[in-house]
Backbone as a chain_set.jsonl record, in Angstrom:
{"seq": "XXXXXXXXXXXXXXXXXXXXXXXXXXXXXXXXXXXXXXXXXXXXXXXXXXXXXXXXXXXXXXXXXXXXXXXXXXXXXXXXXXXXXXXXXXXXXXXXXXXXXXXXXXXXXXXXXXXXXXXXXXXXXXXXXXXXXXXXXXXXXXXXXXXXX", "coords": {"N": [[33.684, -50.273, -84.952], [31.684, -48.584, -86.906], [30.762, -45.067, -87.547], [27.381, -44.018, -86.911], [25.022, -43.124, -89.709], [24.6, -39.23, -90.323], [21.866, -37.45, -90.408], [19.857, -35.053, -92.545], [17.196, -32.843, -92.184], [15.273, -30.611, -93.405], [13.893, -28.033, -91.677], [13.335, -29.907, -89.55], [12.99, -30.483, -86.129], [15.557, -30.629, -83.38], [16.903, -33.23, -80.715], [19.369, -32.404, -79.013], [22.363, -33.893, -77.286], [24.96, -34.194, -75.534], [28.177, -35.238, -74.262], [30.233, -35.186, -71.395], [34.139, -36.159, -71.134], [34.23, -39.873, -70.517], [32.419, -38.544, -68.725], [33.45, -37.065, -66.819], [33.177, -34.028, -64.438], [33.47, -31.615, -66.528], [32.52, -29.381, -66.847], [31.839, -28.238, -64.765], [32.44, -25.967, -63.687], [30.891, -22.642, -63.347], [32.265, -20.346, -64.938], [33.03, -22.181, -67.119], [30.819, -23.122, -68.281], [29.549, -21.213, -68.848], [31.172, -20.177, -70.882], [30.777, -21.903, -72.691], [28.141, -21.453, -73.66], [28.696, -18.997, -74.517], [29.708, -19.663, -76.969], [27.741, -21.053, -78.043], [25.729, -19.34, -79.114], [27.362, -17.622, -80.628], [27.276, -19.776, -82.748], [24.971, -19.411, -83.685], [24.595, -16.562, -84.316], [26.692, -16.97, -86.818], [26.149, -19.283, -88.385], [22.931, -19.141, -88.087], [22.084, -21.109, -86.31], [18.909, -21.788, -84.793], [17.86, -22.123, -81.884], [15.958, -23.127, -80.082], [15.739, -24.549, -77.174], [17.952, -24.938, -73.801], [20.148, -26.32, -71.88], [23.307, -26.073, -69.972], [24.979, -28.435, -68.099], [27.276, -29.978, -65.596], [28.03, -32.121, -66.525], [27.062, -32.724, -68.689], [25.328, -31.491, -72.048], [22.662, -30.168, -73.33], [20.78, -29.453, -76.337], [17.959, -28.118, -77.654], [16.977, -27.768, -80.579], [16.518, -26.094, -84.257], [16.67, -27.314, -87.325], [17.826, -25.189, -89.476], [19.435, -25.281, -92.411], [21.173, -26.927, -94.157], [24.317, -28.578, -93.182], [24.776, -27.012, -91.138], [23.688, -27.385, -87.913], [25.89, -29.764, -88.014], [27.855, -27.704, -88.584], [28.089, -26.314, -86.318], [27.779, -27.077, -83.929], [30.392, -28.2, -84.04], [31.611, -26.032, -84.055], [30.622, -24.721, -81.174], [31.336, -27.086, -79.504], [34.218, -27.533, -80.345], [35.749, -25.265, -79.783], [34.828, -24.939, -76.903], [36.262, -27.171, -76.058], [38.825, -26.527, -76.441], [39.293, -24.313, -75.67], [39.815, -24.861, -72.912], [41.07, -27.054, -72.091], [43.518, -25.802, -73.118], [43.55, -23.607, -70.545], [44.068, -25.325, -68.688], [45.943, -26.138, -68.785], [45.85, -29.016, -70.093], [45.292, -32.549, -72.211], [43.729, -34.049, -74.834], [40.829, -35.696, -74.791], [38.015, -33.957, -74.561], [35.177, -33.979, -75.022], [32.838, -36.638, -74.887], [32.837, -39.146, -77.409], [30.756, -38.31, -80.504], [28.025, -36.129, -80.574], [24.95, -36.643, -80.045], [22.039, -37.056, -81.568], [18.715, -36.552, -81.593], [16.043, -36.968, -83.459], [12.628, -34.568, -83.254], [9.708, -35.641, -83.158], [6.557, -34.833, -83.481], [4.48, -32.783, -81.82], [3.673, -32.755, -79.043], [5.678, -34.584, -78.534], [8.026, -33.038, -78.743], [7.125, -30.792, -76.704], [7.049, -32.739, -74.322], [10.07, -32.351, -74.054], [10.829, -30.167, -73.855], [10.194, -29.323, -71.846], [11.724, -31.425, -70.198], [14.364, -30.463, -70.427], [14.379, -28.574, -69.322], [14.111, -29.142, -66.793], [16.087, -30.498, -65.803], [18.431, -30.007, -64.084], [16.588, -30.033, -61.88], [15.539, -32.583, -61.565], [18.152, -33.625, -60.795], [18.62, -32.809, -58.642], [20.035, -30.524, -57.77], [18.964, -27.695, -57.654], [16.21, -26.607, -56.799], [13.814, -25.739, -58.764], [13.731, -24.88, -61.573], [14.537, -22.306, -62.476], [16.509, -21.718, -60.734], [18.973, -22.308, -62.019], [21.601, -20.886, -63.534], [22.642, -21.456, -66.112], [20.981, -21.753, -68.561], [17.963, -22.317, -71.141], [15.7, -21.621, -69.756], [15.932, -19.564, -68.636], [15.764, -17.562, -69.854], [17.655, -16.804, -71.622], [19.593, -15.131, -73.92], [21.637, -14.525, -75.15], [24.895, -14.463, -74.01], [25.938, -13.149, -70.805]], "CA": [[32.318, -50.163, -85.412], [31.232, -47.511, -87.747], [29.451, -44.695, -87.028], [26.068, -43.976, -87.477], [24.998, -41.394, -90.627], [23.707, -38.3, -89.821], [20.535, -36.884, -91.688], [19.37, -33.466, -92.378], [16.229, -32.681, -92.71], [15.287, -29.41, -93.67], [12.707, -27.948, -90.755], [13.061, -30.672, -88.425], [13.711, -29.872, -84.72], [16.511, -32.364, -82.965], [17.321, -32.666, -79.508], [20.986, -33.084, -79.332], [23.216, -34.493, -75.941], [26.81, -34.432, -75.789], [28.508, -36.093, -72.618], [31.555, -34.796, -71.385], [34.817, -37.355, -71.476], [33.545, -40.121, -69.439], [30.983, -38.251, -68.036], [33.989, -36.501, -66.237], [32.647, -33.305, -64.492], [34.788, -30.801, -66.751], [31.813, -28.289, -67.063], [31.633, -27.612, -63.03], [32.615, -24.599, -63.263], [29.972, -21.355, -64.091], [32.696, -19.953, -65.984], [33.285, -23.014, -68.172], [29.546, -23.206, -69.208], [29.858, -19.505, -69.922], [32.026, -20.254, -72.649], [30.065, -22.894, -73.505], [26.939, -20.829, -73.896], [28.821, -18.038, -75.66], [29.91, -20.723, -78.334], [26.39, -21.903, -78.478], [25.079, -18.204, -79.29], [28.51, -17.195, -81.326], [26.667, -20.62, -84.165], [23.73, -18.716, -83.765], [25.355, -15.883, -85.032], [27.948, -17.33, -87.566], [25.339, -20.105, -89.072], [21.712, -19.299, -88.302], [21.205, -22.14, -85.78], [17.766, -22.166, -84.237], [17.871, -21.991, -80.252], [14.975, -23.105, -78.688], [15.936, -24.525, -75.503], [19.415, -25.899, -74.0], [20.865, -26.278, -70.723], [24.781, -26.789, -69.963], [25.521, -28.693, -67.007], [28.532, -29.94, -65.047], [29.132, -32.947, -67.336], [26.676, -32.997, -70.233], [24.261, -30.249, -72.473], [21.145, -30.596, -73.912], [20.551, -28.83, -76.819], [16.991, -28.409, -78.813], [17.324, -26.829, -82.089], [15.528, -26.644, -85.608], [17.249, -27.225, -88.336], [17.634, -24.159, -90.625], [19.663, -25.317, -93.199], [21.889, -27.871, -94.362], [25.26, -28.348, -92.373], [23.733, -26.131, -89.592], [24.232, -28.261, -86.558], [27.15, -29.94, -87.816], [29.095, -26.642, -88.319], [27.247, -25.187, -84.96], [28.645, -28.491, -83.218], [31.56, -28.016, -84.5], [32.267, -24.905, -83.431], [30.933, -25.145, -79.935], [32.18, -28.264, -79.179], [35.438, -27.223, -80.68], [36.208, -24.024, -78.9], [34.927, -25.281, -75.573], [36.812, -27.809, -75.3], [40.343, -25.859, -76.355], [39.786, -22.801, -73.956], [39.595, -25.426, -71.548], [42.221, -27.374, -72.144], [44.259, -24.715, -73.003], [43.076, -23.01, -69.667], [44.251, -26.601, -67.671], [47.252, -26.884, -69.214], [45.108, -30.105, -70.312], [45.823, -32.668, -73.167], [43.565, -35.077, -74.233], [39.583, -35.669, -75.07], [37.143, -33.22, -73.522], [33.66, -34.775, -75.235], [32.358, -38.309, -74.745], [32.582, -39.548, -78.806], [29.806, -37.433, -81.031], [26.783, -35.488, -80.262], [23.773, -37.658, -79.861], [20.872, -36.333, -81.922], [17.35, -37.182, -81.777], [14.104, -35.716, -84.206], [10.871, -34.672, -82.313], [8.457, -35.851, -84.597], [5.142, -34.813, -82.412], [4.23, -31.165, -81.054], [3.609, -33.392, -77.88], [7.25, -34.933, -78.015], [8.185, -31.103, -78.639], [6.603, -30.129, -75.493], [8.134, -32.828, -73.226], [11.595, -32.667, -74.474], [11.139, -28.608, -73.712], [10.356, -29.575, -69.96], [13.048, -32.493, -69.717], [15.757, -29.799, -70.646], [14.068, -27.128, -68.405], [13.727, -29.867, -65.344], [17.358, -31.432, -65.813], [18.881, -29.878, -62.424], [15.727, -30.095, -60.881], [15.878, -34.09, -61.207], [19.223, -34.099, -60.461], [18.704, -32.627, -57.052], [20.853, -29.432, -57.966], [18.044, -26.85, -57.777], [14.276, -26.973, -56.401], [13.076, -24.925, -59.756], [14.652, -24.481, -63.256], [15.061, -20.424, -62.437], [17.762, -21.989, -60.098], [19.995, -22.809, -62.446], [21.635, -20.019, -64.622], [23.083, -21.865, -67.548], [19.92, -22.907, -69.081], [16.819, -21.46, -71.706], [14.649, -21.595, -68.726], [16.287, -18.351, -68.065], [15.542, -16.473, -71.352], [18.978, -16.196, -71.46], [19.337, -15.436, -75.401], [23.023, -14.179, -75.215], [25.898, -14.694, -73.218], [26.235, -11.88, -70.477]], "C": [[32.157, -48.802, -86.093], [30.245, -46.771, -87.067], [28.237, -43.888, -87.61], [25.776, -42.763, -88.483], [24.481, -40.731, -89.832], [22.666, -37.577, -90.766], [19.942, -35.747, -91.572], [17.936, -33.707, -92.791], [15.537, -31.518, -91.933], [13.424, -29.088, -92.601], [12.435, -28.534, -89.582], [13.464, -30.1, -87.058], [14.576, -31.362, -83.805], [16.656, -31.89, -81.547], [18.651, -33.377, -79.425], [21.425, -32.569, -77.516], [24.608, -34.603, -76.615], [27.321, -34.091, -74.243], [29.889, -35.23, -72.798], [32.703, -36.249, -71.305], [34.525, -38.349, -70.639], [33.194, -39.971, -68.248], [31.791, -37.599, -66.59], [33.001, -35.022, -65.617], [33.405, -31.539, -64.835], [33.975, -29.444, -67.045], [31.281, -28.058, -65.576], [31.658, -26.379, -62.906], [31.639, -23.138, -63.994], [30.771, -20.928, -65.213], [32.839, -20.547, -67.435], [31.939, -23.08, -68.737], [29.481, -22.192, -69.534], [30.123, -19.683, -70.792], [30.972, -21.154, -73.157], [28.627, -22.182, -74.466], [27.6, -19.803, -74.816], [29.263, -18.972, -76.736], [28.452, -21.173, -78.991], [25.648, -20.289, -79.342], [25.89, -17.55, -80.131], [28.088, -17.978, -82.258], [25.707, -19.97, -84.149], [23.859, -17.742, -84.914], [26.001, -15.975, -86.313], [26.902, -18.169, -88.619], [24.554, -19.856, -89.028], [21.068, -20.237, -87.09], [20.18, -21.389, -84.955], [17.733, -22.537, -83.029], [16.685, -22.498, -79.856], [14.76, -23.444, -77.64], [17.212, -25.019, -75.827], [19.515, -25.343, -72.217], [22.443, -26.974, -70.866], [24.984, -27.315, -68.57], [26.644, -29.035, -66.358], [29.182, -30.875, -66.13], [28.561, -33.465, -68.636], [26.247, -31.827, -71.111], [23.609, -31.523, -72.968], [20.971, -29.402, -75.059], [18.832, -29.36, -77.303], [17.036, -27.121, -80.126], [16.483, -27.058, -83.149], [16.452, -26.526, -86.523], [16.889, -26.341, -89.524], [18.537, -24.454, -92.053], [20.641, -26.388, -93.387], [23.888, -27.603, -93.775], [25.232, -27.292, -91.191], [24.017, -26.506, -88.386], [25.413, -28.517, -86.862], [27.899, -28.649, -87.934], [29.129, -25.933, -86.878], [28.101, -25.846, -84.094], [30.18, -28.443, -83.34], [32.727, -27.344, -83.916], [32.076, -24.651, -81.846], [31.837, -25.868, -79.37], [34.095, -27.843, -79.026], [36.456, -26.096, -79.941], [36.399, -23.971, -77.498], [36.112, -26.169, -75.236], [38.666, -26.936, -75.611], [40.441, -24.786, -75.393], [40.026, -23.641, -72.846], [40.304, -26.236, -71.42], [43.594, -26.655, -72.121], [44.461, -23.833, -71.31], [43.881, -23.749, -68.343], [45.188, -26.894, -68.025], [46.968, -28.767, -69.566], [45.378, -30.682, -71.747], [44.639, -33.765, -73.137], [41.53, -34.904, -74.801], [38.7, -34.822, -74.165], [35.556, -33.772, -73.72], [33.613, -36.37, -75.175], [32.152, -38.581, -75.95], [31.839, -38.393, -79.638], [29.173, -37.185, -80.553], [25.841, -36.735, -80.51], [22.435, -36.576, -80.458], [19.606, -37.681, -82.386], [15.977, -36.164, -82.404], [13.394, -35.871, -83.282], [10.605, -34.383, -83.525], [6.86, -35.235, -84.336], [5.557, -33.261, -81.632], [4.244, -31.941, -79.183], [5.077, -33.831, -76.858], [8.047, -33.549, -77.789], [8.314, -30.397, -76.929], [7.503, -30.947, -74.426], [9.433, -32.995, -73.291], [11.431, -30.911, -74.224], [10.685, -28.612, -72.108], [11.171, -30.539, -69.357], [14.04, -31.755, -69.459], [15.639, -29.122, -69.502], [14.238, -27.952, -67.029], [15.274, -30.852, -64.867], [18.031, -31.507, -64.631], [18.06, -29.751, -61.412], [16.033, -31.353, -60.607], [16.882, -34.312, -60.828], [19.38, -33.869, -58.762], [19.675, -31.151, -56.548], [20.527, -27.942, -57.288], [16.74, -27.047, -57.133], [13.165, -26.073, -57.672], [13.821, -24.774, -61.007], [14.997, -23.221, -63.032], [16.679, -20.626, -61.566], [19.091, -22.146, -61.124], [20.505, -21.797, -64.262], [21.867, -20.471, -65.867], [22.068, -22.818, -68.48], [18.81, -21.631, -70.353], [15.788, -21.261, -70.838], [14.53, -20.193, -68.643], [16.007, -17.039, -69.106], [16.624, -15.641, -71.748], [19.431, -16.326, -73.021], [21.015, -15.222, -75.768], [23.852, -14.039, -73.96], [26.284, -13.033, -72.332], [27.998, -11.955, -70.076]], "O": [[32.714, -47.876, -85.503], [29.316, -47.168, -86.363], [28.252, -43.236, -88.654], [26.16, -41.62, -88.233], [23.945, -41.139, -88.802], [22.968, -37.227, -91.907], [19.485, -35.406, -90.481], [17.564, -34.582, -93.573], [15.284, -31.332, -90.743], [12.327, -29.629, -92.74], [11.664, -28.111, -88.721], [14.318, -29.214, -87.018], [14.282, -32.552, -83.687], [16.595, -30.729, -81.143], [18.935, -34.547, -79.682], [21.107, -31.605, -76.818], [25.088, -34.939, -77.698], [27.057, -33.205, -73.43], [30.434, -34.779, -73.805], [32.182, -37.359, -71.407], [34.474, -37.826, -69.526], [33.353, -40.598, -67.201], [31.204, -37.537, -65.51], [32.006, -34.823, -66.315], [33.729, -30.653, -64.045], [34.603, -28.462, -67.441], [30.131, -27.641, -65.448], [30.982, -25.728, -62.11], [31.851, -22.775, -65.151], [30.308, -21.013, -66.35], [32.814, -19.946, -68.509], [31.984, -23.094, -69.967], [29.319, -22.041, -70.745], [29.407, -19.411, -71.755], [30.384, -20.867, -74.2], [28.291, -22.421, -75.626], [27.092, -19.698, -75.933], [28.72, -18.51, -77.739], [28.2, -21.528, -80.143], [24.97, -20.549, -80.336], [25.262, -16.626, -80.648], [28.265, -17.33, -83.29], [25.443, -19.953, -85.351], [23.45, -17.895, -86.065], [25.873, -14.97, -87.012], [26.835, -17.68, -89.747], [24.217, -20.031, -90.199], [19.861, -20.222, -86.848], [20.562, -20.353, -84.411], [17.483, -23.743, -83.036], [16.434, -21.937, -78.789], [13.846, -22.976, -76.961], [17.711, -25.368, -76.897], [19.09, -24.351, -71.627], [22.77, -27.957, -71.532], [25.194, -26.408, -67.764], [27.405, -28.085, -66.54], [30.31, -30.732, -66.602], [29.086, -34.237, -69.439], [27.006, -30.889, -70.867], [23.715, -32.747, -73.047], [21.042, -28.272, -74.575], [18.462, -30.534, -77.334], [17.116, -25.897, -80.227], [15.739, -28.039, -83.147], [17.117, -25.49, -86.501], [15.997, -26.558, -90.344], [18.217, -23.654, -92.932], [20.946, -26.797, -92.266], [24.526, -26.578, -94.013], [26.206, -27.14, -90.454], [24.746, -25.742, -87.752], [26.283, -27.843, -86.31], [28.8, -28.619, -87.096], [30.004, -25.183, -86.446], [29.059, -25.291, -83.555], [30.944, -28.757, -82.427], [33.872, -27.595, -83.54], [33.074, -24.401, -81.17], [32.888, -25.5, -78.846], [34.876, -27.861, -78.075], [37.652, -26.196, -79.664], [37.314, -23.451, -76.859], [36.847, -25.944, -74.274], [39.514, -26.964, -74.719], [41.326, -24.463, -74.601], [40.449, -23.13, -71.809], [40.404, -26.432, -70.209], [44.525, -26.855, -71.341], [45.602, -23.484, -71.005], [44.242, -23.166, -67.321], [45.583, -28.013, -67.697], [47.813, -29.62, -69.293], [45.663, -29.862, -72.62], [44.351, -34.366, -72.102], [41.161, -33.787, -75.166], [38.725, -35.078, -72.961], [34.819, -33.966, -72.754], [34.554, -37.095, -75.497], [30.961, -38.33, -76.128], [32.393, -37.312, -79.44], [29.16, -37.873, -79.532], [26.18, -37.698, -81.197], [22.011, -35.575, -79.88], [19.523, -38.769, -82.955], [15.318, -35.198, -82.019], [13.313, -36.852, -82.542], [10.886, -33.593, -84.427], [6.075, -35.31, -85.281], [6.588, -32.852, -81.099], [4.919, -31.428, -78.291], [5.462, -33.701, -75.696], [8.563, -33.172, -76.738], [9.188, -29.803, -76.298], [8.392, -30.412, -73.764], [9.965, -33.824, -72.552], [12.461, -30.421, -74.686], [11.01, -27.696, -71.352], [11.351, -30.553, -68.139], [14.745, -32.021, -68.485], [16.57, -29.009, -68.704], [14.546, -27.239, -66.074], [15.436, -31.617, -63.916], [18.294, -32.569, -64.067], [18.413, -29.453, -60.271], [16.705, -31.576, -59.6], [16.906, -35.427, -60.307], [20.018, -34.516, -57.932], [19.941, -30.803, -55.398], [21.303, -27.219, -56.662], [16.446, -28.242, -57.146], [11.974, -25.842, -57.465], [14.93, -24.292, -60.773], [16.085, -22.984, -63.556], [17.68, -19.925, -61.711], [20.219, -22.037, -60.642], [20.097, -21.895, -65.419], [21.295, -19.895, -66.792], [22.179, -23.96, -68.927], [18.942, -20.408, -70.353], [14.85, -20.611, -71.299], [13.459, -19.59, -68.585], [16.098, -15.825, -68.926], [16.698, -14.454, -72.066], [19.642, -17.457, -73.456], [21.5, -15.847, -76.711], [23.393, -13.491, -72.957], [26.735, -12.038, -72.899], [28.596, -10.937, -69.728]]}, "num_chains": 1, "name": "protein.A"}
């Protein structure tokens, strides 16, 4: 099956998911979302992307982003994606798929949708049963965590 285009559009804000290999839990470890987060803040850097929330958890992220310019995400994606998963393979003496297929992106069209897609991200290890508060959980924007310590 073919897969689906992807569409820019200049201004929009997306909320983008990306599973780990089935839904393995290969981001367990603090350190491994570290990296993850400095990759996410290293496209920041490198491209321009647009941060406004994200959490990394054990076996998915959540990004929300705005699209600043054309190839923006995909190079951002790219390069996250890309890096994480080789330190970490590399790291595991590991061979082999680390993401679940492509990134999953979705437009918020609505200041409303905006809003609860910026408390879904923030509430992710709350629902999961992880945490009793979003401050619980360091690898997240909850934390106003703008760069990788």
């Amino acid at each position: 099956m073919p897969r689906a285009n992807r569409y820019f559009i200049p201004g929009h804000v997306w909320h983008i998911t990306h599973r780990c290999h089935r839904s393995e839990f290969l981001l367990k470890f603090a350190r491994d979302r570290k990296r993850w987060r400095y990759w996410l803040f290293e496209a920041k850097k490198r491209f321009g992307l647009s941060v406004l929330n994200y959490i990394g958890t054990s076996n998915h992220i959540h990004l929300l982003v705005k699209d600043t310019g054309e190839e923006v995400i995909p190079k951002s994606m790219q390069l996250i994606a890309g890096r994480t998963a080789q330190e970490y393979n590399r790291r595991k003496n590991r061979k082999g798929a680390f993401w679940e297929d492509r990134y999953h992106a979705t437009a918020i069209d609505t200041e409303g949708y905006l809003a609860q897609c910026l408390v879904y991200i923030d509430m992710n290890m709350v629902r999961a049963g992880v945490v009793s508060h979003p401050s619980g959980w360091a690898n997240s924007g909850y934390q106003g965590n703008t760069e990788p310590s």
